[in-house]
VOKOLKOL-859290 format. One record per atom (N, C-alpha, C): x, y negated, z. Coordinates in pm, whole numbers, plus 50000, padded with zeros to 5 digits. Layout:
// VOKOLKOL-859290
XYZ ...
// end
This chain:
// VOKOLKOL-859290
321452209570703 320912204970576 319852215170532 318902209370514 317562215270469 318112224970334 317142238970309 317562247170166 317122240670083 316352227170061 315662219869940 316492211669901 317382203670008 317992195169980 319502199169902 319762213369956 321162220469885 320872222569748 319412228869723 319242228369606 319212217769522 318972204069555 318902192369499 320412184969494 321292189669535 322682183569537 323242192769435 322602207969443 323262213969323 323102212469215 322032209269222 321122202369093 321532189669027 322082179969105 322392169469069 323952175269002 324532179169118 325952182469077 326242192668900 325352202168908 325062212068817 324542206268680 323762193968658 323882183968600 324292174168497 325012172568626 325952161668574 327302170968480 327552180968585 328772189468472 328342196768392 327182198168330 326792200668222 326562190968116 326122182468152 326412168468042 327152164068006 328502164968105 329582160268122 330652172867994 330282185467991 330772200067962 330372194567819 329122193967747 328512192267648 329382177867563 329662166867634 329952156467561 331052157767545 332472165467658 333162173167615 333642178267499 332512188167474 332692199867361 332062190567257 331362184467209 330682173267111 331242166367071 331902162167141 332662145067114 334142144067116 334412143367292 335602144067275 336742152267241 336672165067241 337342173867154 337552174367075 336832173566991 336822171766831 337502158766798 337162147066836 337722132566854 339492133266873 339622143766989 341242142367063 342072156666957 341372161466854 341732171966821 343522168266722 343382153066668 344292148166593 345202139466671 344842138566813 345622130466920 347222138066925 347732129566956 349212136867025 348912140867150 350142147867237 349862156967332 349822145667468 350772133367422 350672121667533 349412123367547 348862117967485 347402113967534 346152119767533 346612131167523 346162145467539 345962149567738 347542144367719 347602146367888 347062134967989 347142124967898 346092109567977 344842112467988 344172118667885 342742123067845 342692132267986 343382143768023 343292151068098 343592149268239 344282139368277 344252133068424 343052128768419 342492119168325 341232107768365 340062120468389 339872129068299 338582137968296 338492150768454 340102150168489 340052156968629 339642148668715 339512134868733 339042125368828 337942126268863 337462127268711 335772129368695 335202140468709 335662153668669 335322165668702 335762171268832 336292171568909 337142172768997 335902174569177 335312157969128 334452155569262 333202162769263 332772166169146 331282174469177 331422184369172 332632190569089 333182204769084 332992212169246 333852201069329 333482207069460 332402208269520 331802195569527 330582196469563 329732206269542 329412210569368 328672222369372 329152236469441 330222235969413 331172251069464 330442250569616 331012235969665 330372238869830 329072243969853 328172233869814 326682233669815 326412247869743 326902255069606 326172269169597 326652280669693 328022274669767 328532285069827 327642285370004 327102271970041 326632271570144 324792281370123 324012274770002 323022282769963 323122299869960 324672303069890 324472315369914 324732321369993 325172314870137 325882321670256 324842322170328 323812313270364 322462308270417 321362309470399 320792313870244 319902315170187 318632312770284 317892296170280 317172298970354 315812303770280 314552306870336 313842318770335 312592314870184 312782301370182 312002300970072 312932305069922 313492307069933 314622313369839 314852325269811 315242330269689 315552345569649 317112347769718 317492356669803 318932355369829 319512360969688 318662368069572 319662373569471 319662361469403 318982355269378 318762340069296 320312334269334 320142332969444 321482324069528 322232328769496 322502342969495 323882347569454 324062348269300 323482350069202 323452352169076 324392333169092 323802324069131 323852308969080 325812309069181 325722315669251 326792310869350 328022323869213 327982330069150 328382338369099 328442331068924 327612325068914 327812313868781 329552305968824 328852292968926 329812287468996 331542293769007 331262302169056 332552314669058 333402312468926 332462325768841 333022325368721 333522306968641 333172299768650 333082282968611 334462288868641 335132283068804 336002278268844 337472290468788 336782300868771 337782310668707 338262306468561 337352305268512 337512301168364 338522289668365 337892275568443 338432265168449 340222268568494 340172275668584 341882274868652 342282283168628 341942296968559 342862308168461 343072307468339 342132296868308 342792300668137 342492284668076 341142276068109 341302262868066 342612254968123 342552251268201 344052244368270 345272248668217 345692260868242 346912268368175 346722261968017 345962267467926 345772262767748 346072246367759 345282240567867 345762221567798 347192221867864 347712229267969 349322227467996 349982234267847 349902244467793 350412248967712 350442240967589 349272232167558 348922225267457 349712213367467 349742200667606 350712194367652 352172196367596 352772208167650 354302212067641 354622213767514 353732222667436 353942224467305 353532212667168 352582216667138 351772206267128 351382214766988 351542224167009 350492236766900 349502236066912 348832231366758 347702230766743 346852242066762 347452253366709 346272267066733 345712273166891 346642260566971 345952261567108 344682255567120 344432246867036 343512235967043 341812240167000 342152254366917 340902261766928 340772269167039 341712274667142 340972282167240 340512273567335 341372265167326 340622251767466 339342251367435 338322246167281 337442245567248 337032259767292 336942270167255 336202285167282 336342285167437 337502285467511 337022286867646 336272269967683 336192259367632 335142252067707 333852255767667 333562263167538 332182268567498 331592275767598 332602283567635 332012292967756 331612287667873 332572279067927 332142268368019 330572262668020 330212251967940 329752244967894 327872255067895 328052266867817 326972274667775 326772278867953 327652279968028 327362290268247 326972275868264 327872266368276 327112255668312 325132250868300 325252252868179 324002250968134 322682260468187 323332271768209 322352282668221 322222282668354 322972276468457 323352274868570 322312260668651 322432253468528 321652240468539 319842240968517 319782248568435 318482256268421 318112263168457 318562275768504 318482283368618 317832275368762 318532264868849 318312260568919 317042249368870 316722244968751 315432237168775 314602247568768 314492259768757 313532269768752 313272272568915 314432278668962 314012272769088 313642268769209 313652252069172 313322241869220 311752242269174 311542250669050 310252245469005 309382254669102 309702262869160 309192276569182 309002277869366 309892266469444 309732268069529 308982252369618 
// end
């Protein structure tokens, strides 16, 4: 696979979970904030379905860019973006996942602000991650 085309799958992928991160933190959070924890946890199967498939994809695709870096590329670029990615999936499975299980079981509300603060964080790498890479794309 061509280095233009990795960049363009990350791009797509990088994207989409930023739009996806944003409407998230906009909408449905705030929306599910008065929900019970049932459907708290319905909310959270359906949105792993959806987050789930590009999640990998990018992980793959920035992890293949930064293993490969081909030559029209900054290899620190690659790694800075493959090091976004990273941190994402840390955030996501150390402390987002754990807070909506905790939020689930319990159904304490004062969990319901850190879910929001750690998806802020999310949401803001995503973004910078997503822009980052149209820079570039613009550049090469």
């Amino acid at each position: 696979m061509s280095g233009r085309t990795l960049l363009l799958v990350n791009l797509a992928a990088a994207w989409f979970l930023t739009g996806l991160s944003w409407f998230l933190q906009l909408v449905q959070l705030p929306l599910l904030a008065n929900a019970d924890p049932a459907l708290w946890a319905a909310h959270r199967r359906r949105n792993t379905l959806l987050m789930a498939p590009p999640m990998m994809v990018e992980l793959v695709a920035a992890a293949w860019l930064g293993l490969a870096t081909p030559p029209e590329f900054s290899h620190r670029d690659m790694f800075h973006l493959f090091l976004l990615v990273i941190a994402i999936w840390l955030i996501t499975f150390l402390r987002h996942v754990p807070l909506h299980q905790r939020w689930i079981d319990s159904g304490n509300r004062d969990i319901l602000r850190s879910i929001r603060s750690w998806n802020w964080v999310r949401t803001l790498a995503w973004t910078a991650r997503a822009v980052f890479l149209v820079l570039t794309a613009r550049f090469c």
